[in-house]
C-alpha positions in Angstrom: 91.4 91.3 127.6 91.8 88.4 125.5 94.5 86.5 124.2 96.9 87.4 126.4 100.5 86.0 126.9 102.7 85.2 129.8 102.3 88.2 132.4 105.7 89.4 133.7 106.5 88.7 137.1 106.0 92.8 138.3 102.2 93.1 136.6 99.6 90.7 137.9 96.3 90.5 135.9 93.2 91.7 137.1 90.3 88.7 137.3 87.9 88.1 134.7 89.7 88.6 131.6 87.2 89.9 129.0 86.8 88.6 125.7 88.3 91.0 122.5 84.9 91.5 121.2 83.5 93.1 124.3 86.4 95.4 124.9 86.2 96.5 121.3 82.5 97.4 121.7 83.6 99.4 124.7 85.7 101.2 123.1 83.2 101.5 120.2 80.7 103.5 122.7 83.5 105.7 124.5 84.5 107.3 120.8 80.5 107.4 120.2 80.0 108.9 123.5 82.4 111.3 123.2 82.3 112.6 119.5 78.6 112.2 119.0 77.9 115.9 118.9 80.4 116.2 116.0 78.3 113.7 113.9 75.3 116.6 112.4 77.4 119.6 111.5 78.3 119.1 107.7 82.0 120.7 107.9 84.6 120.4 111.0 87.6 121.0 108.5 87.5 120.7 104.9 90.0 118.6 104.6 87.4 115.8 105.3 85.4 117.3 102.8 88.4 116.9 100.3 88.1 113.6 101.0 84.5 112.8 100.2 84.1 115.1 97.5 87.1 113.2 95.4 85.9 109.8 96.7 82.5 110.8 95.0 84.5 112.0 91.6 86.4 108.5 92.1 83.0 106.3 92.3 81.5 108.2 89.5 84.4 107.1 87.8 86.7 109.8 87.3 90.3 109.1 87.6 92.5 110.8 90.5 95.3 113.2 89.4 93.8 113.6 86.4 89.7 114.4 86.8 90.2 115.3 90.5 93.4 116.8 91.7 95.1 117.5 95.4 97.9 116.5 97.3 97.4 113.4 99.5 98.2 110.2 98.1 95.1 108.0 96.9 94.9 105.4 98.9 92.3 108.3 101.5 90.1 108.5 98.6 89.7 104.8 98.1 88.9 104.6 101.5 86.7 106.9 101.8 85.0 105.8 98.6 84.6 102.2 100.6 82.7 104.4 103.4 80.7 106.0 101.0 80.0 103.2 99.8 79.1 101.2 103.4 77.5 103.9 104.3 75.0 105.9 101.4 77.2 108.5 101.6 75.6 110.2 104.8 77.7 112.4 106.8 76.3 111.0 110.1 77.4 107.9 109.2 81.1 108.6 107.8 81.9 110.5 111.1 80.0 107.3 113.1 82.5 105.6 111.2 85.9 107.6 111.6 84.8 107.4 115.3 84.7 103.4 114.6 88.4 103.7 113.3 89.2 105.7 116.5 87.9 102.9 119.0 90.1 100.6 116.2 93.1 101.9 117.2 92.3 102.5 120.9 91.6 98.7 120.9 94.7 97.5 119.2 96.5 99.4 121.5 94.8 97.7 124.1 96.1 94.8 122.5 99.4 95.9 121.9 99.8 96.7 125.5 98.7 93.4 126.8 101.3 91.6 124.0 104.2 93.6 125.3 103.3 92.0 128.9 100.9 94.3 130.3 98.0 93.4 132.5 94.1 94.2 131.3 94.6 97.7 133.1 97.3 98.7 130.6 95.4 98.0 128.2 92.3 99.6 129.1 94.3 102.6 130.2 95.7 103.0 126.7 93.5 102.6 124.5 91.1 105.1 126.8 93.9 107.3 126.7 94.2 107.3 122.9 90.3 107.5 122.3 90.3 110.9 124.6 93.5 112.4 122.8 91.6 112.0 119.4 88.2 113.5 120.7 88.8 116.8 122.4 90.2 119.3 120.1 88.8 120.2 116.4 92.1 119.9 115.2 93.9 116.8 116.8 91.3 114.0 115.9 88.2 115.5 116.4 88.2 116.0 112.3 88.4 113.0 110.4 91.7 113.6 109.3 93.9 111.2 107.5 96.3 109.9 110.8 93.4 108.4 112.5 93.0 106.1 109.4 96.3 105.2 109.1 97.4 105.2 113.2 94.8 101.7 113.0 97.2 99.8 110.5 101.0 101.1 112.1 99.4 99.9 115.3 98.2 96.5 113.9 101.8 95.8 112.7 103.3 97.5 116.1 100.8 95.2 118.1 102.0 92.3 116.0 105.6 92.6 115.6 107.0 94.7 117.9 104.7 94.3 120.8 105.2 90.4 121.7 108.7 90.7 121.1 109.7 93.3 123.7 109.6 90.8 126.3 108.5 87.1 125.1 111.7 85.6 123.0 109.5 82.3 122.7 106.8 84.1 120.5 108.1 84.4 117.0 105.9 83.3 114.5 107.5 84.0 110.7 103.1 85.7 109.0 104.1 88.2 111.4 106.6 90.2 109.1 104.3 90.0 105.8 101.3 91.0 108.0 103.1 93.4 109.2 104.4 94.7 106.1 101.2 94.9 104.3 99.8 96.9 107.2 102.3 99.6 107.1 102.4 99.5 102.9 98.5 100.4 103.4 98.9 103.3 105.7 101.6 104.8 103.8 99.1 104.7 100.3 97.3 107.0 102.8 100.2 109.1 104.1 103.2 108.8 103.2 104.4 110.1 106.9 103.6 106.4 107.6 107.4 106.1 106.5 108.2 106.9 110.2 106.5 104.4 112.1 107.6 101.8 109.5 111.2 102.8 109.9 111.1 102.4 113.7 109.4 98.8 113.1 112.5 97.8 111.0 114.8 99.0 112.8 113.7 97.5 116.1 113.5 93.9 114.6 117.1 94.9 113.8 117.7 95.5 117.2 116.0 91.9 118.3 117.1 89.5 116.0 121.1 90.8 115.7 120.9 90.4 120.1 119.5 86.9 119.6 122.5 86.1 117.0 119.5 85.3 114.0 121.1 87.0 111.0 119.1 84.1 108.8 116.0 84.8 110.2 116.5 88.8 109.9 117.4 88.5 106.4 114.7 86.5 105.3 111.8 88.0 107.2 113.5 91.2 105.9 112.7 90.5 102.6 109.4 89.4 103.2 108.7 92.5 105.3 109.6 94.7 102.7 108.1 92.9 99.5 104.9 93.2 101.6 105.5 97.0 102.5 105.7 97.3 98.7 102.4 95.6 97.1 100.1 98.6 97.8 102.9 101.1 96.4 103.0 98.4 93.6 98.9 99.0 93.0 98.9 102.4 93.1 101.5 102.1 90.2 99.8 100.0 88.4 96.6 102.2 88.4 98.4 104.8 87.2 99.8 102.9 84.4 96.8 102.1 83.5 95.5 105.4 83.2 99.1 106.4 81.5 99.4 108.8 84.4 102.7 107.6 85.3 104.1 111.3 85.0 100.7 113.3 86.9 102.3 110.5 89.5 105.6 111.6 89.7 104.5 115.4 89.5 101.7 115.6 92.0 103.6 113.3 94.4 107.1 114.4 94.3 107.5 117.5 92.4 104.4 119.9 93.9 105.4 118.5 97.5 109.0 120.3 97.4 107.6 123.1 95.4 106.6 125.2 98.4 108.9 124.5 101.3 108.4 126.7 103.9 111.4 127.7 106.2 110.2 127.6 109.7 112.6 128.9 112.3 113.7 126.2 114.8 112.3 128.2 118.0 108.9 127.8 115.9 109.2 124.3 115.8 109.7 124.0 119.2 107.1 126.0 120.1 105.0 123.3 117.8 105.8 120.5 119.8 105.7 122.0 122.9 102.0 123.2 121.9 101.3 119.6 121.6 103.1 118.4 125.2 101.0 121.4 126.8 97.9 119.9 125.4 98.0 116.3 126.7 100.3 117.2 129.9 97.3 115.7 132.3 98.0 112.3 130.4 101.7 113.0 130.1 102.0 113.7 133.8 99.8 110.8 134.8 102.3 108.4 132.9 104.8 110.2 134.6 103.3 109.6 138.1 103.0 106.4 137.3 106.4 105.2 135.9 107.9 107.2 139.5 105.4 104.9 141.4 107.1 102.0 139.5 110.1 102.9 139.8 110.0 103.3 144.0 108.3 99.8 144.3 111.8 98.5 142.3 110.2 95.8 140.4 111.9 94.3 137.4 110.6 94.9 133.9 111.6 95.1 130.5 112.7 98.4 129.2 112.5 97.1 125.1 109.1 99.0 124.9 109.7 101.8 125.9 112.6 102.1 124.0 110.8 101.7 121.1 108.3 103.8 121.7 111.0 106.6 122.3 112.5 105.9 118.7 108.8 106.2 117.5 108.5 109.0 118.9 111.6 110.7 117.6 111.3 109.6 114.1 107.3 111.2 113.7 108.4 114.0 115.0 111.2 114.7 112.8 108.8 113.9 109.9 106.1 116.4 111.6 108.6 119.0 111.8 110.5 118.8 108.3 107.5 119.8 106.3 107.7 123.0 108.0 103.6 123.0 108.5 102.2 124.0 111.7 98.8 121.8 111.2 97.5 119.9 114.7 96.3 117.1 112.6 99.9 116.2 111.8 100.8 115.6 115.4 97.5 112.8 115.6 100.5 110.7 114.6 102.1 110.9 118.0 98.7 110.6 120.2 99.4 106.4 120.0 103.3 106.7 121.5 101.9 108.8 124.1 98.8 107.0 124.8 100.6 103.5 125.0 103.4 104.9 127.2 100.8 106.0 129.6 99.1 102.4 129.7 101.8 100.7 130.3 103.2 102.8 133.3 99.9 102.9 134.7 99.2 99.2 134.8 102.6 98.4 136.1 102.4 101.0 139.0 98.6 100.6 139.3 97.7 97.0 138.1 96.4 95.8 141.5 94.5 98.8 142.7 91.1 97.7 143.8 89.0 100.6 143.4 89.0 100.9 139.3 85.5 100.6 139.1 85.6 104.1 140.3 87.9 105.2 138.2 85.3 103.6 134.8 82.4 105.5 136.4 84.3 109.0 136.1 86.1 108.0 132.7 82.3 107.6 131.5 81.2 110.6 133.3 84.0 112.7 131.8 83.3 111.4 128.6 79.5 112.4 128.6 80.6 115.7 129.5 83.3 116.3 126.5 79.9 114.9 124.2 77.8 117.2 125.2 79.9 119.9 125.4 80.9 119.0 121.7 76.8 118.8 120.6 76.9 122.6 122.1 79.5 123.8 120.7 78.5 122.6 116.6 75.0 123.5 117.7 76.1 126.9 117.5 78.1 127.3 114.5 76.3 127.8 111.3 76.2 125.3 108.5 76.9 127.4 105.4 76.9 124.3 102.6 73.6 122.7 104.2 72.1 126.5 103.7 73.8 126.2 100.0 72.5 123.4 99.2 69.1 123.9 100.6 68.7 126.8 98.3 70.4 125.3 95.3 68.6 122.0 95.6 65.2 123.2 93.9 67.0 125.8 91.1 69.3 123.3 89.9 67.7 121.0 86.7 68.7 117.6 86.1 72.9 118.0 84.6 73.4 121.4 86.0 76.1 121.7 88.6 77.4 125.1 90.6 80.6 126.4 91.2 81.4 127.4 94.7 84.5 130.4 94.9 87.3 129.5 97.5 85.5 127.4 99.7 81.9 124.8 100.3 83.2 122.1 98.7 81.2 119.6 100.8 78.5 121.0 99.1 78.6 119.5 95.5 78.5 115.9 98.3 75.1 117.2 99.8 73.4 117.9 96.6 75.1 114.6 94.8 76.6 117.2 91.5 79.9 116.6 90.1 82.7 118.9 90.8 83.3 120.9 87.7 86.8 121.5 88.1 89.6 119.2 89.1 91.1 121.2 92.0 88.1 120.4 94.6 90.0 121.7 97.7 89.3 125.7 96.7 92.5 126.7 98.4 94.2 125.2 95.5 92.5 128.0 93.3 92.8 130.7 95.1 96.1 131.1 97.1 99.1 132.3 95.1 101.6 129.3 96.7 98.8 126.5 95.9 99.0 128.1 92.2 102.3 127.9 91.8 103.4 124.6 93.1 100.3 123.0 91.0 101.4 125.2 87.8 97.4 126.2 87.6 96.6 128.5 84.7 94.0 130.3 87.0 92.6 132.0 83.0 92.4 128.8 81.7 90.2 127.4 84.9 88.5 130.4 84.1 87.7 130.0 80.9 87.0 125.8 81.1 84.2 127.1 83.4 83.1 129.7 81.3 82.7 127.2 78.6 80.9 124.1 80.4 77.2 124.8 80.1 76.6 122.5 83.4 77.3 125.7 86.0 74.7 127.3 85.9 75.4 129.0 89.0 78.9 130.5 91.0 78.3 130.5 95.1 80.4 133.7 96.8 80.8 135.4 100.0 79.9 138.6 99.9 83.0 139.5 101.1 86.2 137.5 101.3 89.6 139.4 99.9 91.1 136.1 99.3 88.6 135.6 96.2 89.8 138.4 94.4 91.5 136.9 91.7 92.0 136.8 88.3 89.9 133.8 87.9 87.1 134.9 90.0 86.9 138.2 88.4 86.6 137.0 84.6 84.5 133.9 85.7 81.6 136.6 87.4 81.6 138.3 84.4 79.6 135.9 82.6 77.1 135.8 85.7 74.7 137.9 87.0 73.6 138.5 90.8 70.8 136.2 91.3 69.9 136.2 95.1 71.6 136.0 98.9 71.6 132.8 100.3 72.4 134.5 104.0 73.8 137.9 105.1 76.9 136.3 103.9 76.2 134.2 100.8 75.3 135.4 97.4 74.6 133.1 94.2 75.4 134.2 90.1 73.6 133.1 87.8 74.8 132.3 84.0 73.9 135.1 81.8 
């Protein structure tokens, strides 16, 4: 790896260093490699589809919380509308490019292991390790969710900040607190769990500058760190006052997100986390292994990292499990404590093995494997909105737009029409807790649709209980049964 500092006296550097670019390209092709067969199917969770859908609404210039309506904070949408932007909007080429942000954040973890005074085999350990975690299961990276956007800015700050200073006092350059800063104020535009990572930053430059006896330098930096932090939060306000949404701000942010608390039972929680330790125990026990194989050869070492990494750790995972929500995706958060752990363990105990050519040669083995077993596995599953918007594409005239019931959303994306109501995730329409935290006048949804001459047509399962509501019931009352898309699908069209 490149740019690397001072080794420690217990890790010695294997030879031939490679420059940054060419580890990053690595990494590139490993996320490529592995979640290429995820890159055709037009839905792995709709979540992602949320997320295109409103960056399309956003770029046609409608304004979020008001023309287009959900729960995650804006700063995803922007994003996304960036992509859409980079990339012609086609869904081979957003997930090529999530998988990009995936190889980000395995490289900078590469780099963060090498800054805390790893070799080049802790840093190609971890950010292997952290590229695997996010590409094996549908629900823990494999969907573009929003933690493997934001994991590559809390690992740029922890890479710059905390990284360097866990073992080299002499490295202390004052850009890296409003780098830093601005880093963690963008990823928490995304998510707002972002809070956690950004806590355990703070509080470990607490920890190294009140040891060292520089209160000045704390205080200052402090300041800096946190007026950074703020500037994104400070954009997003001013969009909204510009749109005089101030209030859609407060309510959609603060107010609908403690509207449905759900009281999970502890032993549930547990059983959460320990889900997510039974998933990654290979990597988990290989770190282990490793840290015991350390530990016997009784070389020194600084423990700062790990200790930080431990606070890390604690702090997502009481964010995780206070919103009482059982979702993998949430947990993506923790895949970069774990992933770094492992490096570093593994190129202390292992940094002078001869033979990891061998171990490359399975890694990419393994990794063809998971990729094809991937293509297999969405070859099979049907593509409901590419089948929607194959038959819709030729029916529709030039202005008219469809409305799909409680689900398809990625559809209005694949036939480019605007979303004719504001609540594009259909869950928000359709489930009774979604209705009441967003205070949705399912009649008056109803009726707006009704009355906008642009749908022309309604898309519904044939059978699905959860559809059968109030707003679906008046709204097909003004359509008639047109045709079946599938054995599935049906379409209404306006009387």
């Amino acid at each position: 790896m490149h740019l690397r500092p001072r080794p420690l006296p217990f890790v010695r550097p294997l030879p031939r260093p490679y420059p940054a670019w060419l580890s990053l390209l690595v990494f590139i092709l490993l996320a490529v490699v592995l979640r290429w067969g995820s890159f055709f199917i037009s839905v792995i969770n709709h979540d992602e589809s949320t997320y295109i859908v409103i960056a399309d609404e956003l770029l046609r210039g409608e304004v979020y919380l008001r023309d287009a309506i959900d729960t995650k904070p804006i700063g995803i949408f922007w994003l996304y509308a960036l992509l859409i932007k980079l990339t012609g909007g086609s869904i081979f080429l957003l997930r090529l490019a999530a998988s990009t942000f995936v190889a980000l954040g395995g490289w900078l973890l590469a780099l963060a292991a090498v800054r805390a005074g790893g070799n080049s085999v802790a840093g190609w350990t971890a950010g292997t390790v952290y590229i695997m975690m996010c590409s094996v299961y549908t629900y823990y990276g494999m969907s573009p969710n929003t933690e493997i956007f934001f994991n590559v800015f809390t690992l740029g700050a922890v890479a710059l900040a905390v990284a360097p200073r866990t073992y080299d006092r002499d490295r202390d350059p004052f850009w890296h607190w409003p780098v830093a800063g601005l880093l963690l104020g963008v990823g928490f535009i995304i998510k707002p769990f972002v809070a956690a990572e950004a806590l355990a930053v703070g509080l470990f430059l607490v920890y190294f500058y009140v040891r060292r006896g520089e209160y000045r330098r704390l205080f200052l930096g402090g300041l800096v760190l946190v007026g950074t932090f703020l500037l994104p939060q400070l954009v997003v306000v001013a969009y909204y006052f510009h749109h005089d949404l101030l209030s859609a701000l407060w309510f959609y942010t603060v107010e609908v997100g403690g509207a449905y608390p759900i009281e999970l039972p502890w032993y549930l929680r547990l059983k959460f986390m320990g889900d997510y330790l039974l998933r990654y125990a290979p990597f988990i026990l290989l770190g282990g292994v490793a840290r015991a194989q350390w530990k016997r050869s009784k070389s020194g070492g600084s423990w700062h990292l790990e200790r930080f990494l431990l606070l890390q750790f604690i702090l997502v995972t009481v964010v995780v499990l206070l919103t009482g929500k059982r979702f993998g995706h949430y947990q993506i958060q923790l895949h970069p404590v774990i992933a770094l752990w492992v490096g570093l363990w593994v190129g202390r105990a292992w940094g002078n093995w001869r033979h990891w050519q061998r171990v490359a040669v399975g890694t990419v083995v393994l990794a063809v494997g998971i990729g094809l077993a991937h293509a297999l596995y969405y070859a099979k599953k049907k593509d409901e909105p590419r089948e929607i918007a194959d038959y819709l594409a030729p029916r529709l005239s030039p202005g008219d737009t469809f409305f799909a019931i409680n689900g398809f959303q990625i559809a209005y994306h694949l036939l480019d029409r605007p979303v004719p109501t504001p609540y594009v995730h259909s869950s928000l329409l359709f489930f009774d807790h979604h209705l009441r935290a967003f205070q949705i006048d399912e009649q008056s949804v109803a009726r707006s649709l009704i009355d906008d001459p642009r749908v022309r047509y309604v898309v519904s399962r044939v059978d699905d209980p959860e559809a059968d509501t109030p707003l679906a019931r008046e709204l097909l009352q003004h359509f008639r049964l047109a045709g079946k898309i599938n054995e599935t699908l049906v379409v209404w069209e306006r009387h």
